[in-house]
Structure formats: structure tokens, C-alpha cells
C-alpha positions in Angstrom: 87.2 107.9 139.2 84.1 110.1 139.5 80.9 109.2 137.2 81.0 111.5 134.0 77.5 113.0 135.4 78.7 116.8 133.6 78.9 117.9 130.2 82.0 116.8 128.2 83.4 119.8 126.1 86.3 117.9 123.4 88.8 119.4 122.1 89.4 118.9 118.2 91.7 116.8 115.8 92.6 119.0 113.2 93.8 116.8 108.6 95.3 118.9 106.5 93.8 118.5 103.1 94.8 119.5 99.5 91.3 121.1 99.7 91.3 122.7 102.7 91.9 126.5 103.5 91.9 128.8 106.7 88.2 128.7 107.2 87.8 127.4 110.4 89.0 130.6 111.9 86.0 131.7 111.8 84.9 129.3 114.0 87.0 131.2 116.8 90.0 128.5 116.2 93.1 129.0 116.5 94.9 126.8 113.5 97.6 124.9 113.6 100.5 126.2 111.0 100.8 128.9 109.0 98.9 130.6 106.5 100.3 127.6 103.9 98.9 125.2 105.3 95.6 124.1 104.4 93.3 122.9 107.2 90.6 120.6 105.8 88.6 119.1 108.6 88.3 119.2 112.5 87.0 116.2 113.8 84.8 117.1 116.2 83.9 113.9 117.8 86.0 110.9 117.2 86.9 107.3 118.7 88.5 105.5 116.0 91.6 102.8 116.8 92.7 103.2 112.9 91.7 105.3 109.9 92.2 105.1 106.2 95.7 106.1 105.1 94.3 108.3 102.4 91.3 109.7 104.8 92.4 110.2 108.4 95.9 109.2 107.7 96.0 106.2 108.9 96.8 106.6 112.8 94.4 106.3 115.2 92.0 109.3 116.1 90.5 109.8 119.7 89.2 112.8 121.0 90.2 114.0 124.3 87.7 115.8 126.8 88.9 119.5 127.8 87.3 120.1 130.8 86.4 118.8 134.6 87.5 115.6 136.2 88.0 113.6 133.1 90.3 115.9 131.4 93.0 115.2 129.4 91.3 111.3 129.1 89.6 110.2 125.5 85.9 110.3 125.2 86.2 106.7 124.1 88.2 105.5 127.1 85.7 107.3 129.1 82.6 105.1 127.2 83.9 101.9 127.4 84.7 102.4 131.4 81.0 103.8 132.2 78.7 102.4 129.4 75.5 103.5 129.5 75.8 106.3 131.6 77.2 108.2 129.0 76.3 106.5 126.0 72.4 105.5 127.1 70.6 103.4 124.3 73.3 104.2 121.1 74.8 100.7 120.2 78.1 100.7 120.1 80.3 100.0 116.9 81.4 96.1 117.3 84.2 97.1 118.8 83.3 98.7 121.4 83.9 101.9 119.9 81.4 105.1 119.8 79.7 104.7 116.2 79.5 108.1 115.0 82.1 110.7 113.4 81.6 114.5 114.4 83.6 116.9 112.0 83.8 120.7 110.5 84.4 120.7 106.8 85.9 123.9 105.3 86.2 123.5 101.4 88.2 125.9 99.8 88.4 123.7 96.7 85.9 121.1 95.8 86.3 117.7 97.5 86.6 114.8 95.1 83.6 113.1 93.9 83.4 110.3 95.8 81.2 107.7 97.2 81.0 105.2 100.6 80.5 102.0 101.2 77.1 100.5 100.5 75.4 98.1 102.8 76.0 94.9 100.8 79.7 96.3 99.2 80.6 96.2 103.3 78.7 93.1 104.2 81.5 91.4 101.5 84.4 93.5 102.6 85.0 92.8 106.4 87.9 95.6 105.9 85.3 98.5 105.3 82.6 100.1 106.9 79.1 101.3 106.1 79.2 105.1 106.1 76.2 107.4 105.5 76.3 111.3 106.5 74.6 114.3 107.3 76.1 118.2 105.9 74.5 120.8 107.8 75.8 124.2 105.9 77.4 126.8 108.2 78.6 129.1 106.0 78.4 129.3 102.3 79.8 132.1 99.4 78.0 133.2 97.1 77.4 131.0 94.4 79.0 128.1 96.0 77.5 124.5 95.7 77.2 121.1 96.4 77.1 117.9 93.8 75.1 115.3 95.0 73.4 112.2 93.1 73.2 111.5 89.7 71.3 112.7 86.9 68.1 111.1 85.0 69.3 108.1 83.0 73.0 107.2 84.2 73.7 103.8 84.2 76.7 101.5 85.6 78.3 101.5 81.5 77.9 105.1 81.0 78.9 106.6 84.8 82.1 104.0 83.6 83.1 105.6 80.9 83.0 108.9 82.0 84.9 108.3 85.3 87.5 106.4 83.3 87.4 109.8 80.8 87.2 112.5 83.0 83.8 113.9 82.3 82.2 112.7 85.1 80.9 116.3 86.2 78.3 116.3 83.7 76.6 113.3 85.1 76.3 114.4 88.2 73.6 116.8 90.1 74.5 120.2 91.4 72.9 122.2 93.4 73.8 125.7 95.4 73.3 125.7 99.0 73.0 128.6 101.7 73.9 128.4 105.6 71.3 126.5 108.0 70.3 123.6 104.8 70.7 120.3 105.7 71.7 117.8 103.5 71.6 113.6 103.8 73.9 111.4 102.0 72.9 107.9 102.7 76.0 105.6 101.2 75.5 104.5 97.9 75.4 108.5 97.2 77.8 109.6 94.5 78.7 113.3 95.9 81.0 115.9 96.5 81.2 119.3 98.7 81.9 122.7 96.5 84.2 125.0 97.2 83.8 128.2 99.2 81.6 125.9 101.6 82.0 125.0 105.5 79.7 122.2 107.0 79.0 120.7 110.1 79.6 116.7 109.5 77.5 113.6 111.2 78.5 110.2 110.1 78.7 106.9 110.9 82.4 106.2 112.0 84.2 105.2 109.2 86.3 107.3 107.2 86.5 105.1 104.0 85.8 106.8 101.0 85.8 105.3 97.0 87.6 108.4 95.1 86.1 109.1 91.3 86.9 112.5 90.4 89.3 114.4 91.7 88.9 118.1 89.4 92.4 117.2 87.6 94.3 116.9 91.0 97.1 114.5 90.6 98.9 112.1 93.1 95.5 110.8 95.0 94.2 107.1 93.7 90.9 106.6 92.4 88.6 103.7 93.4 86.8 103.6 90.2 85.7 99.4 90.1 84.8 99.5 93.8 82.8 102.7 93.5 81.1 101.2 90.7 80.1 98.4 93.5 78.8 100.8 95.9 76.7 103.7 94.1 72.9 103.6 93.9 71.8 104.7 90.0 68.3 104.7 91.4 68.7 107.9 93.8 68.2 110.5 91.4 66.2 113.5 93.4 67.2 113.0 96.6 65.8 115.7 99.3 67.4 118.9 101.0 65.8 119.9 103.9 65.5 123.8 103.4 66.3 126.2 106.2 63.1 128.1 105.1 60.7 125.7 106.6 59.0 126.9 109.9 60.3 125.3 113.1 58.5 124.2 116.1 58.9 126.5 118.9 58.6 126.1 122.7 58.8 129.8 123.0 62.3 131.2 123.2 63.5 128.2 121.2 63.1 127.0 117.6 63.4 123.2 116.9 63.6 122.7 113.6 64.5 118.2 112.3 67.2 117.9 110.0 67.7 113.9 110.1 66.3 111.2 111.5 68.0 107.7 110.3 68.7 104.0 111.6 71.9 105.7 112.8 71.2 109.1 114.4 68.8 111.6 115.0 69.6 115.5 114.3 67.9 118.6 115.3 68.5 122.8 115.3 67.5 124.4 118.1 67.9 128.0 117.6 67.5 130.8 120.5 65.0 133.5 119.8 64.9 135.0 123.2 66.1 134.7 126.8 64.6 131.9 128.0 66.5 128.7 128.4 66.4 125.5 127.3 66.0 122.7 129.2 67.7 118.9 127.3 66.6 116.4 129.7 69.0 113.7 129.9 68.0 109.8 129.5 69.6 109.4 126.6 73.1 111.0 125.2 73.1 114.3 123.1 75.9 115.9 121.9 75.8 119.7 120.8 77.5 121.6 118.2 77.8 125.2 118.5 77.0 126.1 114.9 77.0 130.0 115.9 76.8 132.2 118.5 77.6 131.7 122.5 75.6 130.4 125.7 76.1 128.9 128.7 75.4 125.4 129.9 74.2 125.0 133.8 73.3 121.4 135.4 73.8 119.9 139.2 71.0 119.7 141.5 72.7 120.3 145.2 75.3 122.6 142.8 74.7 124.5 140.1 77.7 124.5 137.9 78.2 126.3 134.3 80.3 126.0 130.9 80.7 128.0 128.4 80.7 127.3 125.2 81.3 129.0 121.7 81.0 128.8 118.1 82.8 125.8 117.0 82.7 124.2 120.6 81.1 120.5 120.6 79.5 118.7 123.9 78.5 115.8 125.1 75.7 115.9 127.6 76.0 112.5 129.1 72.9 110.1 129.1 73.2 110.0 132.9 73.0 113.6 133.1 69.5 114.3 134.7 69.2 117.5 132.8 71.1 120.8 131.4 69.9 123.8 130.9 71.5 126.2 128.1 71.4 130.2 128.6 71.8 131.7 125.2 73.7 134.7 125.2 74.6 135.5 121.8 73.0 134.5 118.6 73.3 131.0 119.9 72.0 127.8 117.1 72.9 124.3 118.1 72.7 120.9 116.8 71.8 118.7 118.8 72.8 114.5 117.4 71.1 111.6 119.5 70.8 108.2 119.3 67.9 106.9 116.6 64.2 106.5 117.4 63.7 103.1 118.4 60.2 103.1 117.1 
């Protein structure tokens, strides 16, 4: 079996959610179903032996790579056989696993407010898993919003009461979003994602979520006493970073950080002209092809190209000297890579 020295394109795992909508055709995807049912999430990036029942519905969830020599054989198979040469520096989950989750959200309702696992809640809990998460907003109506911490004076009794009552909503911040904001939801974070809004999802891989609030949908369990357990009350004003700011350029290219945390690094790298850009290998990136179209081009005694689209994620192996990518159409990426080690 050949070293994975090329870049991986995956091909998605698409949940149905009560949620979810038809979206993700924009995206250039072809959905599964008809127009009745109600696509929720395509997970992007995923090596996961089991999920939650209520989350991922409880099988297992690998993604399989669509293109080259390894075709047709799971991204995770293809990490545990060659190590470091794909993965470079990011540790591993303990099992062995890759340890982050790669998603497209498309709310067409509002998810449920909900919250993960805190550090110390899954330190007790051998059967859950710390999970903190990054929404990058690709497309947004107008209007729409996102709820997202708690606000000024909410204590453990009163958040209680009202998640036992119903009125949780009026505890919680809301905020409206626009596409290219970036938002970070360490866990502890009481949140939920409006309606009328399609992300880009980074996580840690875990899909376990404590349900509060669920906007009078019935027939999906709450986890009121052990998201009581997780949620920080201290996190009040927690920060959005705006796609207003001005990014650092390299001429054709805007960078612009969006995260950097003890679990992963993400950047947007926008094209502004026709120059490419060069990701020199040494450590694993994968790309997600917010918008737009390009070309990726690597191999030294070869030059060999992909394609890739909106909606298409790849993994440049860590192995990979370098890659260059053409942009030929309003082309944005985000680029997710292992944490700074310093």
C-alpha cells in the first residue's frame, strides 16, 4: 500500500434532523431523499467507532476518502496504518482515533439549547467526552441568529427553574450573525444555533450533547441535572470574532485567525487574486471549501491536480511536502491544524 503522500478529498456522512432542511444544496450536494426529508448535518470529517443514539444515531461514523490510491478506505483506517505521516504532531484520541469532528450545519429550525461536557463533568463520567466547538457562518438569512451564553446574573437555582418551566429563552444571550463570523463554544457553553443559519462545524470528536430546551418539540429527552453539571454561569460575554476585521495578506491571499485552542488551530484564507497559495506540509491541514472553486497541485517529479468545490473538505497529509492551491472562483477556505505547541 502506497504512502498517503496526496491530498485526501472525503466524501460526506449525511443525519437527518428534526431541524434540518434542504440547505446544503447549496453547497453543490446532491441530497439524499426527497424534498421531506430534512437533512441536518454532513459530517465532514469523522472517525468515530460509536456515537450517541440521540446525536449520531448510535452506529459508528467513518469517513471514506474519494479519490487516488486509497479510495473507497476510511480516513481512520488510513491514520492508524501510517501515523504520523498523515496525522504529524495532533494526538490522537485514546483510542487511537482522529480527535476532531468536521461537520456542515444547516438549521432550518433552531437547534435545542443545549450544552457539552465540561472538563471535570467528563473526568467523572468515563462514558462521555469533552467537547468544545468552533461555528464558522457560511450563510445566514436575514435576521437570523445564534444564542450563546447566559445573561448577567443567572445562577444554577434560577437557570433550574426556568429549564424545568420552559422559559429558558429569556436567560439566554442572543445575538444575529452574518456569513464569514466565527464563533467559539468552549464546553461548559449553554447555546444553540438559530434558524435560517448554515455553519461550518470544528469540534472535538464527541457528539454527546446535554439537551435543555427544545422550542416545544416533543419526543427528544432533556438532560436537565447533568446540564446543570456541566454549564459555566461565569461566561457571560463571550467573544465573536467579526468578519470585519482586516486580515493579513501575503498578496493574493487573505489570512484572517478564527481559533486557536488546546485542541485546534483555525484559519480563512481567502483568494483576492491569481496568485497561489503555497501550505507547506510538516504538519496535517485539512481544508474546507467554504465557497467558491480552485485547484490543488503537489508532486515534485509529477505534478498532479484536484479539484475541489464548495462544500468539498481535504486533508493535506502531514507528509505532504507542499500543495499549492489555484483559486479559480471566488475561492475561501478554512484551513484546521493541529494546536500551537507553544
Amino acid at each position: 500500500m502506497p504512502v498517503p503522500l496526496y491530498p485526501l478529498l472525503l466524501a460526506p456522512i449525511y443525519k437527518e434532523k428534526v431541524w434540518g432542511g434542504r440547505g446544503l444544496k447549496e453547497l453543490g450536494r446532491v441530497l439524499p431523499g426527497g424534498s421531506e426529508t430534512m437533512i441536518g448535518e454532513s459530517w465532514e470529517l469523522a472517525d468515530l467507532s460509536v456515537t450517541n443514539p440521540s446525536g449520531g444515531g448510535g452506529e459508528a461514523a467513518r469517513s471514506v476518502i474519494r479519490n487516488g490510491p486509497l479510495s473507497k478506505r476510511t480516513f481512520g483506517d488510513v491514520v492508524r496504518e501510517f501515523g504520523p505521516v498523515v496525522t504529524g504532531t495532533m494526538k490522537l484520541s485514546p483510542d487511537g482515533s482522529f480527535p476532531l469532528l468536521l461537520k456542515y450545519l444547516d438549521a432550518r429550525e433552531n437547534l435545542s439549547v443545549q450544552v457539552h461536557p465540561s472538563e471535570a463533568y467528563a473526568a467523572e463520567h468515563p462514558d462521555v467526552h469533552l467537547k468544545s466547538e468552533a461555528w464558522y457562518v457560511v450563510a445566514a438569512e436575514p435576521g437570523a441568529k445564534i444564542y450563546r451564553g447566559l445573561v448577567a446574573g443567572v445562577d444554577p437555582e434560577r437557570f433550574q427553574v426556568a429549564a424545568q418551566n420552559g422559559s429558558v429563552e429569556a436567560l439566554l444571550r442572543s445575538e444575529p450573525v452574518e456569513p464569514g463570523q466565527c464563533i467559539y463554544l468552549p464546553s461548559g457553553t449553554v447555546h444553540a444555533l438559530g434558524g435560517g443559519v448554515l455553519v461550518a462545524e470544528v469540534q472535538t470528536a464527541s457528539d454527546t450533547t446535554f439537551r435543555i430546551f427544545d422550542w416545544g418539540r416533543t419526543g427528544r429527552e432533556l438532560h436537565i441535572h447533568e446540564a446543570l453539571a456541566c454549564i459555566d454561569f461565569t461566561v457571560t460575554a463571550p467573544e465573536t470574532v467579526d468578519f470585519k476585521e482586516v486580515a493579513a495578506g501575503d498578496g493574493d491571499w487573505a489570512m484572517r485567525p478564527l481559533v486557536s485552542c488546546e485542541h485546534f488551530q483555525m484559519h480563512e484564507w481567502t483568494a483576492l487574486g491569481t496568485v497561489p497559495h503555497t501550505f507547506v506540509s510538516g504538519e496535517l491541514s485539512v481544508l474546507m471549501v467554504a465557497s467558491g472553486s480552485g485547484i490543488i497541485t503537489w508532486g515534485e517529479a509529477e505534478r498532479r491536480t484536484l479539484m475541489v468545490e464548495t462544500g468539498d473538505t481535504v486533508v493535506l497529509p502531514a507528509g505532504l511536502a507542499s500543495a499549492e492551491v489555484h483559486a479559480k472562483l471566488d475561492l475561501t477556505l478554512l484551513e484546521i491544524a493541529p494546536p500551537r505547541t507553544n
